[in-house]
C-alpha positions in Angstrom: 84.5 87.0 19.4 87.3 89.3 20.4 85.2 90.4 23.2 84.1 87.2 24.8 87.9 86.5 24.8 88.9 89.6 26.1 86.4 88.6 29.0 87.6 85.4 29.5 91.2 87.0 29.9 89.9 89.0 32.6 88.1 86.5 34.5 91.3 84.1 34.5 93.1 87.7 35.9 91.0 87.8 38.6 91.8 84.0 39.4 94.8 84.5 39.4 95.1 87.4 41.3 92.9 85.7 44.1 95.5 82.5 43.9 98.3 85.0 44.4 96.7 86.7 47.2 96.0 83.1 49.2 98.8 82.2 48.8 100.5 84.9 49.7 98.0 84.6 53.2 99.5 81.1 53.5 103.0 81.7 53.0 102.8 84.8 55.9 100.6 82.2 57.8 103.1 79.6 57.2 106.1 82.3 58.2 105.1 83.2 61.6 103.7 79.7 62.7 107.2 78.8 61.4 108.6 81.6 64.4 106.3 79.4 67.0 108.2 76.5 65.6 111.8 78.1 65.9 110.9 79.9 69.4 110.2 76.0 70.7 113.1 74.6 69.3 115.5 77.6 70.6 114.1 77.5 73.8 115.0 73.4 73.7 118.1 74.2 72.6 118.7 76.6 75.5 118.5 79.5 73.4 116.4 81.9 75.3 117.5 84.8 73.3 116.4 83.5 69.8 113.5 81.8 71.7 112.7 85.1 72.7 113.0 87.0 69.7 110.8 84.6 67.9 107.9 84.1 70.3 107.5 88.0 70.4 107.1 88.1 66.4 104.6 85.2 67.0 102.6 87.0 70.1 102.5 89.9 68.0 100.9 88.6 64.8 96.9 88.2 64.4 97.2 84.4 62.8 99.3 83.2 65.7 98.4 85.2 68.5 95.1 83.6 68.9 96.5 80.6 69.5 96.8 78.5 72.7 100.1 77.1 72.3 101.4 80.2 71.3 101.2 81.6 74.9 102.0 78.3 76.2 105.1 78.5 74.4 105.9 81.8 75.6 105.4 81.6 79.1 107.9 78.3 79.5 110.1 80.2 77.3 110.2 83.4 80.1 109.9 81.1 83.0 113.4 79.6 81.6 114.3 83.4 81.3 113.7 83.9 85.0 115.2 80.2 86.6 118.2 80.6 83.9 121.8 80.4 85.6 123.2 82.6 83.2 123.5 86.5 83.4 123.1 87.0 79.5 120.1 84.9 79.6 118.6 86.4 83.0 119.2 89.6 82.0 116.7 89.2 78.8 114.2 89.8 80.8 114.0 91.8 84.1 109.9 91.1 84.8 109.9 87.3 83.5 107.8 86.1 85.9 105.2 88.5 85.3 105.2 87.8 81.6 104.7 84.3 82.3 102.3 84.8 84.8 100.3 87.2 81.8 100.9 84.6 79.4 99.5 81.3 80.8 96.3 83.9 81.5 95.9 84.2 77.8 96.7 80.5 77.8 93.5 79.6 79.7 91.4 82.6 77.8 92.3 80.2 74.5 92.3 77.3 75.7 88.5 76.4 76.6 89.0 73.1 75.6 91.5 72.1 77.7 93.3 70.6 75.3 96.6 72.2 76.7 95.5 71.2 80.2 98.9 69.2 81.6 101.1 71.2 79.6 99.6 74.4 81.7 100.1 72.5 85.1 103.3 71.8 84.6 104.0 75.5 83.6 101.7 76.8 86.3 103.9 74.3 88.6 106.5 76.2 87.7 105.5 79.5 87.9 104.9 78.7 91.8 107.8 77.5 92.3 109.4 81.0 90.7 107.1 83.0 92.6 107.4 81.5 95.6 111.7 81.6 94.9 111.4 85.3 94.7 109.6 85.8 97.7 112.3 84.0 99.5 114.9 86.2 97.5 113.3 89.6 98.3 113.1 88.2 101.9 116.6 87.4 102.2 117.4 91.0 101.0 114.8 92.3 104.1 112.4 93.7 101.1 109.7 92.6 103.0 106.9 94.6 101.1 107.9 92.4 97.4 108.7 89.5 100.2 104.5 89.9 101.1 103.9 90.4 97.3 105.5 87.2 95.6 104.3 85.1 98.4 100.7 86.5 97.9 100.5 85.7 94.4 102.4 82.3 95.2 99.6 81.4 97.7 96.8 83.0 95.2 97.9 80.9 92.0 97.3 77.6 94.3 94.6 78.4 95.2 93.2 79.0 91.8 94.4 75.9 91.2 92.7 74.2 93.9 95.6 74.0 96.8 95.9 75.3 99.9 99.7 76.8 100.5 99.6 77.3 103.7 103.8 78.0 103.4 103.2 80.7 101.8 100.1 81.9 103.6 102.5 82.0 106.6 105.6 83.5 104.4 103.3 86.3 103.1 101.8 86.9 106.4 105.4 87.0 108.3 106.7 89.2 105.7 103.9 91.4 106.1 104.2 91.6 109.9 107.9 92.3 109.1 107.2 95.1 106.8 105.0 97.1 109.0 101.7 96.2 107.1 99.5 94.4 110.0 96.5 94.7 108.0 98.1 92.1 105.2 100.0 90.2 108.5 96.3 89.9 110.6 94.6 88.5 107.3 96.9 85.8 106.7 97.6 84.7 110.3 93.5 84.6 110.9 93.1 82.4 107.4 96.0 80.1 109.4 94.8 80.1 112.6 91.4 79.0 111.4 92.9 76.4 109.9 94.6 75.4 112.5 98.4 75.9 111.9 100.3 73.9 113.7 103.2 77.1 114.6 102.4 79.4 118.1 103.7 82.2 116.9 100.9 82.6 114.2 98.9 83.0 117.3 100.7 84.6 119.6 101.6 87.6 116.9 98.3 87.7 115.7 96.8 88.2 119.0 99.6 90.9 120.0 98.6 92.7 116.7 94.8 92.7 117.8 95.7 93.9 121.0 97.6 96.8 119.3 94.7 97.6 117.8 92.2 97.6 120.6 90.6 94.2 119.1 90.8 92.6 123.0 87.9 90.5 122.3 89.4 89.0 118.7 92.9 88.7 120.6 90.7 86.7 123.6 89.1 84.5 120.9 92.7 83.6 118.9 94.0 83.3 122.3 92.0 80.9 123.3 92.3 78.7 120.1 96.0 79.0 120.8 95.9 78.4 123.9 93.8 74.5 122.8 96.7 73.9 120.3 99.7 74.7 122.6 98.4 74.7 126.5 102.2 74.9 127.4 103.1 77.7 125.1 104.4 80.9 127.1 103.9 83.2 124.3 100.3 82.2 124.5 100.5 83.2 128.3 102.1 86.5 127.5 100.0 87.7 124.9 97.1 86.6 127.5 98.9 89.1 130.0 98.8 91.6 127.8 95.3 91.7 127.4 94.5 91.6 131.3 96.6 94.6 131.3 95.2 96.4 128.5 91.9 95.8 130.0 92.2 97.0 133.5 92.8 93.3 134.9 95.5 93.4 136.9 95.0 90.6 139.2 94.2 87.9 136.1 97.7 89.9 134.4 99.5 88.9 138.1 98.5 85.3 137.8 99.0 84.7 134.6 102.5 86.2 135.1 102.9 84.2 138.7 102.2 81.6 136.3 104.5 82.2 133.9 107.4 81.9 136.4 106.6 78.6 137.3 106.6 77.6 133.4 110.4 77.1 133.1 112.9 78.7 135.7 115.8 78.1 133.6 114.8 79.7 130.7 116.2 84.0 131.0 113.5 84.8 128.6 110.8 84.1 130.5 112.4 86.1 133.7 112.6 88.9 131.0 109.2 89.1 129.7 107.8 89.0 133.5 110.1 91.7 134.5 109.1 93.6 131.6 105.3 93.2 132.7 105.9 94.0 136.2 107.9 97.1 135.0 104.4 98.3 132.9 102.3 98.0 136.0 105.2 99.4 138.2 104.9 102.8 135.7 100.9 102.8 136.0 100.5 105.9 138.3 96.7 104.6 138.6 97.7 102.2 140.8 98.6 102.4 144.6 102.2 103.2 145.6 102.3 100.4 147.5 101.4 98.1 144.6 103.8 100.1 142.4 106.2 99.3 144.7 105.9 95.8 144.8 105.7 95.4 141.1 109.5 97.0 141.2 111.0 94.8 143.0 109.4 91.8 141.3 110.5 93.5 137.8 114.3 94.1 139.6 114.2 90.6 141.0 113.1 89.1 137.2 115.3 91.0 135.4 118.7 89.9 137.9 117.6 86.4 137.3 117.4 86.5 133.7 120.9 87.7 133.7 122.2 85.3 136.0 121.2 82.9 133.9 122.5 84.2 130.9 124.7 87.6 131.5 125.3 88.9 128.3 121.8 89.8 128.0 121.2 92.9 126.4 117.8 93.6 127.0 117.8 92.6 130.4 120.8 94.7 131.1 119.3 97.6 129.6 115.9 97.2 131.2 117.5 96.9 134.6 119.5 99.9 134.0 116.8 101.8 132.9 114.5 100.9 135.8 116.7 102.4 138.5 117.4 105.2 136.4 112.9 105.6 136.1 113.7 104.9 140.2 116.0 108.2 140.3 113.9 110.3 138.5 111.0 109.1 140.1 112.5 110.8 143.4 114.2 113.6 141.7 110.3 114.7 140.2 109.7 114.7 144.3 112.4 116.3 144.9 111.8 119.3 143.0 108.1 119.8 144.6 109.7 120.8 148.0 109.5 124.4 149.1 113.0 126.3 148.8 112.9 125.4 152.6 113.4 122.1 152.8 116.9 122.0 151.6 117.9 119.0 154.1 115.3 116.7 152.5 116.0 117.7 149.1 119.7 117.1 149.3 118.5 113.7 151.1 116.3 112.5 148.4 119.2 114.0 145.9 121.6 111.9 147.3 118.9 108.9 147.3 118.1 109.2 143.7 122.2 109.3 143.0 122.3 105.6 144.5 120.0 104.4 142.2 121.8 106.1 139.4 125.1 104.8 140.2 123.3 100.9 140.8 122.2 101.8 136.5 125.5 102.7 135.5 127.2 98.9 135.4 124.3 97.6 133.8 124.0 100.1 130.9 128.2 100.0 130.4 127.0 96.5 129.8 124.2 97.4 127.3 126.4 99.6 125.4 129.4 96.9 125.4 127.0 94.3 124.1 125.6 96.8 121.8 127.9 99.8 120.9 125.8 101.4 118.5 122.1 101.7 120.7 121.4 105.6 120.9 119.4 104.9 124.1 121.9 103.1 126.4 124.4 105.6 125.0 121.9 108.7 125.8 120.8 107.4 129.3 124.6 106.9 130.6 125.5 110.6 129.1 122.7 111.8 131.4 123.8 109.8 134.5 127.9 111.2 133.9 126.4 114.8 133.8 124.6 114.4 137.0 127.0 112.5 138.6 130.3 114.7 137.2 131.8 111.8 135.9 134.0 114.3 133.3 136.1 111.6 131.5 133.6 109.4 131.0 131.1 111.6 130.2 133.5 112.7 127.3 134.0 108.8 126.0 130.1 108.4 126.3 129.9 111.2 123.4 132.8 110.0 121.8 130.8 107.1 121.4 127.5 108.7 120.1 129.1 110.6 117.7 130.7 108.0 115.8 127.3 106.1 116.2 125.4 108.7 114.3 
C-alpha cells in the first residue's frame, strides 16, 4: 500500500512539475509579446526610445521573432527614428532606414498570407519617401556617390512594388553622371530614354557620354530618338556635331553648326558652343591650313558675339583669350624652325605672335576678374607678362596664384 502511494506521489510530481514548466513557457511567452505590446504603444506615444528598447528584446526572442507583426512593428518604429524632428530621437539610430528597409524584408518572409498586406504598403510608402529624402539630402551636400545610392534603392523598392519612378530613375542617373560613374549615369538615362522621358538633357548627356566612350553608333541611335522628341533642341544638335567630328565628318559637323547659328541669334550660349566647335576643327593639324584658318575666324567671330551679347562671360572670355594666345604660339613654334639666318623674319613673326598676345591679355584680365581663383587664366596671363616684360603685373599675376593655391 505504501508503495502504490508513494507512486502516486510521484506521478502527481511529475504533473506538477510539467504545470510549472508551461506555465512558466507562457508567462516568458506572455512577457515578451507584452514588449511587442509596449514597443507599439511607445512608439504611438512618440517614444522612440522605449519603443526601441522594447522592439529589440522582441526581435531578439524565438517566440516573438517569428512573428509578422513583430517586424512590422519595428520597421515603423525606425522609420519614425529616421523622419523624427528631434536630435535625441534621430540620433537613436544612425542607419534607420536600413533597419527598416531589413525589417519589412523579414516582414514579407513571415507574412505569406498577406495578412499584413496594407499595413506593409503604407510602411513601404514610407520607406520611399525616406529613401528617396536622403538622396535629395546627400545631393544637396554634393555626395553624389550615396546621392546615386538612395535614389537607386528608391527607384528599386517601386519597382518591386510594381511602379515605375521614373524621378528617381533620373535623380540616380544625374547623380551618377555628377559623381563621375557614367557606367550607373548611361544605364539609367538609356532605361529613360526608352521610355521616352519627356527632359533633353537625358539625351543629350547620354549621347555625349557614348561618344566619350567611342559608342558613335549608340550616341547616333539616342540622338535620333532625341532628336523626334525635341526637333528644336540645340543640345540635340550639339551632341550631333560632336559625333560628325568624332567620326571624320566634318562637312555634316559644319552644317549642323551653320545650323546651329540660325537656331537663336540672341541666345550667347549658342555663339559659345559654335565657337568652341570651330576652335576643335581650327586645332585639327589634319586638316588644310586654309580650312584651319577659316575655322579661326568663325570660332573668333562666335566667341565676340557671345560676349556682346552677354559680357561677363567667363568662358567665352577665356576661350577667346586662349585662342589668340594658341594663335601666338602657333607662330612662335614657326618661328623657332628658321635657320639662325633668318633673323629679320624671325623677329617679324616674333613681333606678329606679340600682337596676338597682347589682343589675349584684356580678355583673360576679364576671365580672372570674373573668376579670381581659375589656375588656368591666372597661368596663361603669367606666361603672356613674362614674354611681353610686363614686370608689375607679372608680379600681381603671382600674387594672385599664390593666394589661389
Amino acid at each position: 500500500m505504501f508503495l502504490i502511494n508513494h507512486q502516486l506521489e510521484k506521478i502527481k510530481m511529475k504533473k506538477l512539475s510539467l504545470i510549472l514548466v508551461v506555465l512558466l513557457f507562457a508567462t516568458m511567452s506572455f512577457a515578451q509579446k507584452a514588449a511587442v505590446r509596449d514597443a507599439e504603444a511607445n512608439s504611438k506615444k512618440g517614444k522612440l526610445d522605449k519603443a526601441k528598447e522594447s522592439i529589440e528584446l522582441a526581435v531578439k526572442d524565438p517566440t516573438t521573432s517569428v512573428e509578422a507583426r513583430t517586424w512590422l512593428i519595428r520597421a515603423n518604429i525606425y522609420l519614425d527614428i529616421y523622419s523624427s524632428p528631434l536630435p535625441m530621437y534621430k540620433a537613436l539610430s544612425p542607419n534607420a532606414l536600413d533597419i527598416a528597409k531589413e525589417s519589412l524584408a523579414k516582414v514579407k518572409a513571415l507574412d505569406t498570407k498577406n495578412e499584413l498586406k496594407e499595413d506593409v504598403a503604407k510602411a513601404n510608402a514610407n520607406l520611399v519617401s525616406g529613401l528617396y529624402n536622403s538622396g535629395a539630402a546627400f545631393y544637396g551636400a554634393k555626395n553624389y556617390t550615396e546621392a546615386a545610392k538612395a535614389f537607386e534603392e528608391t527607384y528599386t523598392l517601386n519597382k518591386e512594388l510594381g511602379k515605375t519612378d521614373t524621378a528617381s530613375m533620373f535623380n540616380a542617373g544625374l547623380s551618377s553622371e555628377l559623381g563621375k560613374d557614367e557606367t550607373n549615369a548611361i544605364r539609367y538615362y538609356t532605361l529613360l530614354v526608352d521610355l521616352k522621358y519627356p527632359q533633353a538633357p537625358v539625351y543629350s548627356s547620354l549621347a555625349v557620354m557614348l561618344i566619350n566612350k567611342g559608342k558613335f553608333d549608340d550616341a547616333k541611335v539616342v540622338i535620333e530618338k532625341g532628336k523626334i522628341q525635341f526637333p528644336d533642341n540645340f543640345d540635340m544638335l550639339i551632341a550631333e556635331t560632336n559625333v560628325f567630328l568624332k567620326t571624320g565628318q566634318t562637312e555634316k559637323a559644319l552644317n549642323a553648326l551653320e545650323t546651329a547659328l540660325k537656331k537663336d541669334t540672341t541666345n550667347q550660349t549658342i555663339y559659345f558652343a559654335v565657337g568652341a566647335n570651330y576652335n576643335i576643327l581650327g586645332n585639327d593639324v589634319t586638316k588644310p591650313a586654309d580650312f584651319r584658318a577659316a575655322c579661326y575666324q568663325k570660332a573668333e567671330k562666335a566667341y565676340l558675339k557671345a560676349l556682346s551679347i552677354k559680357p561677363e562671360y567667363f568662358d567665352a572670355s577665356y576661350n577667346l583669350g586662349a585662342l589668340y594666345v594658341n594663335k601666338a604660339s602657333g607662330i612662335i613654334e614657326e618661328a623657332n624652325k628658321l635657320p639662325l639666318t633668318e633673323t629679320v623674319k624671325y623677329d617679324k613673326l616674333k613681333a606678329d605672335a606679340d600682337v596676338f598676345l597682347k589682343m589675349a591679355i584684356p580678355y583673360l584680365e576679364k576671365a580672372h576678374k570674373l573668376e579670381p581663383k581659375d589656375m588656368s587664366s591666372m597661368s596663361a596671363l603669367k606666361e603672356i607678362y613674362t614674354r611681353l616684360q610686363m614686370e608689375d603685373k607679372r608680379k600681381a599675376i603671382i600674387v594672385d596664384i599664390e593666394a589661389a593655391k
